[in-house]
N, C-alpha and C positions, 0 to 999 in steps of 0.2 A: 102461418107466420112462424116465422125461425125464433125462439127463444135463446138471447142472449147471455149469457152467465155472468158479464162483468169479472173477465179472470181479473183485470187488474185492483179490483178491487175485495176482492175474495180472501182477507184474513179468515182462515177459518180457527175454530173454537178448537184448539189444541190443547185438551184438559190431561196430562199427566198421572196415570194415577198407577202407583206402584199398590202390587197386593198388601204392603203393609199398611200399606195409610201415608206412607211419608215420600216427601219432597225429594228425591234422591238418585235421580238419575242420570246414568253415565252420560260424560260429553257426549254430546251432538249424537246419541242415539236416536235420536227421533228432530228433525227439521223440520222448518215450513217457510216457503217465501215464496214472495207472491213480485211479478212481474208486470209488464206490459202485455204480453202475451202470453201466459198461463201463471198457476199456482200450484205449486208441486210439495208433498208432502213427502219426505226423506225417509227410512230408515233400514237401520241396520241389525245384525244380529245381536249387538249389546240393548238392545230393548225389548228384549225376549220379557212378557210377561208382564209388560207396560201397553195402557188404554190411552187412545184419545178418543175426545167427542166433537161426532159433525152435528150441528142441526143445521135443521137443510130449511128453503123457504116454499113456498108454493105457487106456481102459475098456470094459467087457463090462456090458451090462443096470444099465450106471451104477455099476458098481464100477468103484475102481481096481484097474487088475490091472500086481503089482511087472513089470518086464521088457520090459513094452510101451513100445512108444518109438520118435520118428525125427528127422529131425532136417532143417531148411531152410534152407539158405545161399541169400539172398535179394540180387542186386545190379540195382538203381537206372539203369539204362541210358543214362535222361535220356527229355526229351520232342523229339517229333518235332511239329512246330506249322505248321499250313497256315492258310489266312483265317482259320476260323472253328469248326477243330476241331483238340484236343490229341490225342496221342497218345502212352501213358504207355508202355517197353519195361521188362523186366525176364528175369533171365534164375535159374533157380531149379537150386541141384543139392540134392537129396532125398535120403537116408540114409536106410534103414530099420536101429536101432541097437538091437533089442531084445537081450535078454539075462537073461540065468539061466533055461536052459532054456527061454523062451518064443521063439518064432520064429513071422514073420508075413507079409504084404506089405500097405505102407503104397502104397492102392488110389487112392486121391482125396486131390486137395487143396485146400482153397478158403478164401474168407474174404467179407468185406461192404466197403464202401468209401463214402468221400467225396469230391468233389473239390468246389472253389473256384474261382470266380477271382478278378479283381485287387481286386472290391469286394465280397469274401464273397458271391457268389451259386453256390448253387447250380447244378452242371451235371450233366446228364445223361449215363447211360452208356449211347453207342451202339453198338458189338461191343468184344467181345474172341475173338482169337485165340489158338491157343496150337499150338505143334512142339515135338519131340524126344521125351521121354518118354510124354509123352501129348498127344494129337491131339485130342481133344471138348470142347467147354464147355457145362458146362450149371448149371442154378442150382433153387432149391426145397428143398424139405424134404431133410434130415440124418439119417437114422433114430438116435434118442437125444441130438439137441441139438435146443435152440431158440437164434435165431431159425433161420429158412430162410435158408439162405446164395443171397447174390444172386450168387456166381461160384464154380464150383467145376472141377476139370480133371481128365481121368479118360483113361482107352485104352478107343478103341472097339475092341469084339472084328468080324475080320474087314477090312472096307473100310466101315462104317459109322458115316460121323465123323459124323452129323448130331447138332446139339445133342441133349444132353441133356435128359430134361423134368425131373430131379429130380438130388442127389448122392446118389443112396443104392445106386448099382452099378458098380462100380468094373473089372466085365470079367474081366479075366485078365492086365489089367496091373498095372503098378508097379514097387515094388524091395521085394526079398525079403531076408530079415533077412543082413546083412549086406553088403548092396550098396548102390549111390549109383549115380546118374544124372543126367541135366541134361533141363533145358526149357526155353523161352522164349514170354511171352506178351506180348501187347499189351494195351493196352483204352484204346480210342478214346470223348471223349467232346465235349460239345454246346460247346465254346468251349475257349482258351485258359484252359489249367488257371495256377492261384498254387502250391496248396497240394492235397495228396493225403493220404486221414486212411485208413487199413486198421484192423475191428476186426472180429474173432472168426476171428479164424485157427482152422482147423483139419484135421484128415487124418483119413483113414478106412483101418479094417483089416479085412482079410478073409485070407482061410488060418492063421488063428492054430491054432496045436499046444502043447500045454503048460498050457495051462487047463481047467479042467472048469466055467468060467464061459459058454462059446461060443466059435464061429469068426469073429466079425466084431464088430467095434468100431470106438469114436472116438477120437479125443485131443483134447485142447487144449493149449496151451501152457502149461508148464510152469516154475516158479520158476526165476528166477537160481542157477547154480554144482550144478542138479541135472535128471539125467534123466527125473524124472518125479515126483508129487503125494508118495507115499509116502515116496521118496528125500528129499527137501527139509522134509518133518513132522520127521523122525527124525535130522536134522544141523542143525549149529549156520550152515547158509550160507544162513537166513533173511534177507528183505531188507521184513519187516514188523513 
């Protein structure tokens, strides 16, 4: 069964947070709107050093399942720019944040992207690397979403960091329900980037206990002010 994301309803939890503590950042460095057909996440080099946060929800064979959940604190590192190729730093700490009884590890993470430059053209993405938590990148099919995610980051088991041919195995890494970690990824591409668009975030779970739905799911990102799809139907902190 194909797991759907609900783009159009997919406000995600865009938490702002400058290193000082304060409220203060440049115009429209960092966007987010959400469509009939996807939900794209904006930004550009004046949000060098500013976070947002996704929590993501959890599903089993396209059900939601309550409890499933994790959570990404995402900060903007800025670009690093040679002649003729950008290179975008970010640095990610990942929560696995399930709950009532359900315990899991949030196994992979990835998403799709765009970049720009100065006269709206299209650039190309030529690698991405990625340290700490997980070591692999690889991209392709999603087992239970569509589309195929073009970047996704995973722990290789053993000393076998070679790319990944798909996101659909996630090893024996990650963080287990109740823990958080850090990583840091790059992704180099075919010019001096303007503007950088991320869309279909997503995580992957595997060792789930607690369900008689299965041991291995997805999430998407989940509504503003809630941890997950069911959470957010059933409270008044709708933001549609």
């Amino acid at each position: 069964m194909t797991l759907s994301l609900r783009p159009q309803l997919l406000l995600l939890l865009v938490s702002l947070v400058l290193s000082a503590g304060t409220w203060a950042r440049p115009a429209q460095a960092i966007q987010f709107f959400s469509s009939d057909d996807n939900s794209t996440l904006n930004l550009t080099k004046e949000a060098e050093n500013q976070s947002f946060t996704l929590n993501f929800d959890g599903r089993i064979e396209g059900e939601t399942v309550l409890g499933l959940a994790s959570e990404a604190i995402i900060t903007f590192l800025g670009f690093q720019n040679s002649d003729d190729t950008s290179t975008a730093q970010f640095s990610v700490k990942l929560s696995n944040t399930s709950f009532d009884d359900i315990t899991s590890r949030t196994s992979i993470f990835g998403f799709n992207l765009d970049a720009l430059d100065d006269v709206g053209q299209n650039l190309s993405l030529l690698d991405a690397t990625v340290s700490g938590l997980f070591n692999r990148v690889g991209s392709g099919n999603v087992p239970g979403i569509e589309p195929d995610a073009e970047v996704c980051f995973s722990q290789a088991n053993g000393n076998n960091t070679k790319d990944a041919v798909n996101c659909a195995g996630g090893g024996s890494g990650g963080v287990s329900t109740g823990e958080s970690s850090e990583f840091k990824f790059d992704l180099q591409f075919s010019g001096i980037v303007s503007s950088l668009s991320f869309t279909d975030f997503f995580v992957r779970y595997q060792s789930i206990e607690g369900s008689d739905k299965g041991t291995s799911g997805v999430g998407g990102v989940a509504p503003n002010g809630s941890r997950d799809w069911l959470e957010s139907e059933d409270s008044d902190s709708h933001l549609w």
